[in-house]
C-alpha positions in Angstrom: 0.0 0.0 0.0 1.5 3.6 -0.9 1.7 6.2 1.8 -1.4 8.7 1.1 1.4 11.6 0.0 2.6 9.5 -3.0 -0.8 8.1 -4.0 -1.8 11.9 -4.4 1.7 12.8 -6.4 0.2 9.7 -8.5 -2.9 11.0 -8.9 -1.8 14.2 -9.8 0.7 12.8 -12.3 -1.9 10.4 -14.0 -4.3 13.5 -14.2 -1.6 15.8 -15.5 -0.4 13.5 -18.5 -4.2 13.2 -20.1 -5.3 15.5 -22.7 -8.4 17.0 -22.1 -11.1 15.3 -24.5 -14.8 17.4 -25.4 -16.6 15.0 -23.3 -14.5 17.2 -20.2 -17.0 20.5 -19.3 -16.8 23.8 -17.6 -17.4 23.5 -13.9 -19.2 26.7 -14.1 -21.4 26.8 -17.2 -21.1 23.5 -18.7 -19.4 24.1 -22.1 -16.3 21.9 -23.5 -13.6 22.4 -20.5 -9.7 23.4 -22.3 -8.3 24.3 -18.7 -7.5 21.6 -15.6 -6.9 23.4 -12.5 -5.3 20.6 -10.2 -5.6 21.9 -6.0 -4.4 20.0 -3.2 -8.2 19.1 -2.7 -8.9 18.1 -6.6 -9.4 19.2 -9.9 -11.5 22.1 -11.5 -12.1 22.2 -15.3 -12.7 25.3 -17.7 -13.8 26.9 -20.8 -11.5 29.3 -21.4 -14.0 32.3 -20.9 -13.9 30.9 -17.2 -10.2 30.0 -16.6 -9.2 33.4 -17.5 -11.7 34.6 -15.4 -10.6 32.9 -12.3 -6.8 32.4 -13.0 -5.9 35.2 -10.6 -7.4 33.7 -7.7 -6.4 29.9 -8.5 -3.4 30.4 -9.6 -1.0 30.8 -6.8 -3.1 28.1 -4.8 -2.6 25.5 -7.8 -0.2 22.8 -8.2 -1.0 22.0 -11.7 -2.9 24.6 -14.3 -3.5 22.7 -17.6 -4.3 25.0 -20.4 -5.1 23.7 -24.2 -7.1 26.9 -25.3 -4.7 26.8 -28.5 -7.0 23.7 -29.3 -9.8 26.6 -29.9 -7.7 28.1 -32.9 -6.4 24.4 -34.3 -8.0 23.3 -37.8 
């Protein structure tokens, strides 16, 4: 059994590597997610319209900020 510190370095690792898919939505309005926050306490997803908006607040608290809004200009 891992100690609780490295299962949540795991976690956060496994989390980290996946790309963020359209079936991943806002937390706030519900629309395709292209921003993982990971916290201490868990993860927060996105649309960009919303991760800009709170970046300044989550930001300095995050361990992990994810961002694929180039995914929005891709063709």
């Amino acid at each position: 059994m891992q100690p609780v510190n490295e299962a949540v370095e795991t976690e956060v690792e496994v989390s980290q590597n996946r790309e963020m898919t359209a079936a991943d939505r806002c937390d706030v309005c519900g629309a395709q997610a292209y921003i993982r926050v990971t916290l201490a306490t868990g993860e927060l997803m996105f649309c960009s319209h919303h991760g800009n908006e709170k970046r300044a607040q989550l930001e300095p608290i995050a361990v992990n900020w994810q961002d694929e809004t180039q995914k929005l200009l891709a063709r």
